[in-house]
N, C-alpha and C positions, 0 to 999 in steps of 0.2 A: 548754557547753564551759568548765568548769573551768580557772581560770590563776592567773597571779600578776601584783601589779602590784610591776616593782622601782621605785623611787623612788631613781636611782643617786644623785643629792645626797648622799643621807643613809645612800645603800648598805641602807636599812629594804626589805625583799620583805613584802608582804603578799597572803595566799592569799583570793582571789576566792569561793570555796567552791561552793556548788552553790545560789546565792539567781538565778542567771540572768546579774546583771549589777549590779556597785556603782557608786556615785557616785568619784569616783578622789579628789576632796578631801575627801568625808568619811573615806573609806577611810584619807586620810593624816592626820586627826584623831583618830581611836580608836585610831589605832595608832601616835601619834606619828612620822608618819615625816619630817614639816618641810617639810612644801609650807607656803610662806606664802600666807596669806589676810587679810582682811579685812570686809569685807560677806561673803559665800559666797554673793551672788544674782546674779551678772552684771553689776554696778556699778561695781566698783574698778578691776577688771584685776590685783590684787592676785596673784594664784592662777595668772597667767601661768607655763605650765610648754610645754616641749619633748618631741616625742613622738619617740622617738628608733625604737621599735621598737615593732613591734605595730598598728600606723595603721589598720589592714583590724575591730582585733578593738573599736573606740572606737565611739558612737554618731554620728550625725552630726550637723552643726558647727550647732548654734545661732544666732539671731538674735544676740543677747546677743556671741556673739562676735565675727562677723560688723563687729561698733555698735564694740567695744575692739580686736579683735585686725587688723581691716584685711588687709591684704600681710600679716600674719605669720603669717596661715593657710597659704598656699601655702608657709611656712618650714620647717610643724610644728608652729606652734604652735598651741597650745589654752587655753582657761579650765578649771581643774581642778572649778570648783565647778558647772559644765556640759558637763563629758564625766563619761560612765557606762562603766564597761568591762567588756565581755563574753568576754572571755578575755583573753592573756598579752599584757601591754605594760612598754614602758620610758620611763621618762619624767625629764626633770631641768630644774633653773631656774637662775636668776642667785639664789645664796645672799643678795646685798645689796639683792633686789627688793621686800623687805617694807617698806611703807611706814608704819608704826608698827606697834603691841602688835597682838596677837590680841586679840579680845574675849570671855573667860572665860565669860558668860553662852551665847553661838554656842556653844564648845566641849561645857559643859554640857549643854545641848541634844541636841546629837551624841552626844555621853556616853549621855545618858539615855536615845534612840531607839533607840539603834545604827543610826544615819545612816540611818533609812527611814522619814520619818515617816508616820503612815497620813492620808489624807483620806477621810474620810466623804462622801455623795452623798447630797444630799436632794433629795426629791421637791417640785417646786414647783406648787400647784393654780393652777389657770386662770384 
């Protein structure tokens, strides 16, 4: 199911495409749309965003957020670098929620992968 995620902060709409389902903070790293982050691993709480529309089309709610976001699941809210969205959502933060810089290296990363990094599976003998 094809959608859009709009990131109303920053008013950025970015198109979901037909890969299944994207990460929503990388999603707003390659496409600049200004979801703040920090770590992007479930650590910071940094990426705390509000799911205003869409709740049904998100994957479900992680330990990770579960450990940061407490009572403010039942609000809406979410970790953006642990929700993945599988069709059309709305999502927005507190602009003054970044707790320092981005880290340029994270971004590159994302850059270079296009937010999907692949893991390999090795077989492990007995």
């Amino acid at each position: 199911m094809p959608g859009q995620i709009h990131f109303k902060t920053s008013g950025k709409r970015v198109d979901i495409g037909n890969d299944g389902e994207v990460n929503v903070l990388r999603s707003s790293i390659r496409h600049d749309a200004g979801l703040p982050y920090r770590c992007a691993g479930g650590l910071c709480g940094t990426c705390k965003m509000r799911v205003e529309e869409g709740r049904e089309n998100l994957s479900p709610i992680r330990k990770a957020e579960e450990r940061i976001l407490g009572d403010l699941l039942e609000q809406g809210y979410r970790l953006g670098c642990q929700t993945f969205a599988r069709g059309s959502c709305t999502v927005s933060w507190d602009p003054s929620q970044a707790k320092g810089k981005e880290l340029p290296k994270l971004r590159e990363f994302w850059e270079k992968y296009g937010g999907r990094p692949s893991f390999q599976q090795t077989s492990r003998k007995p």
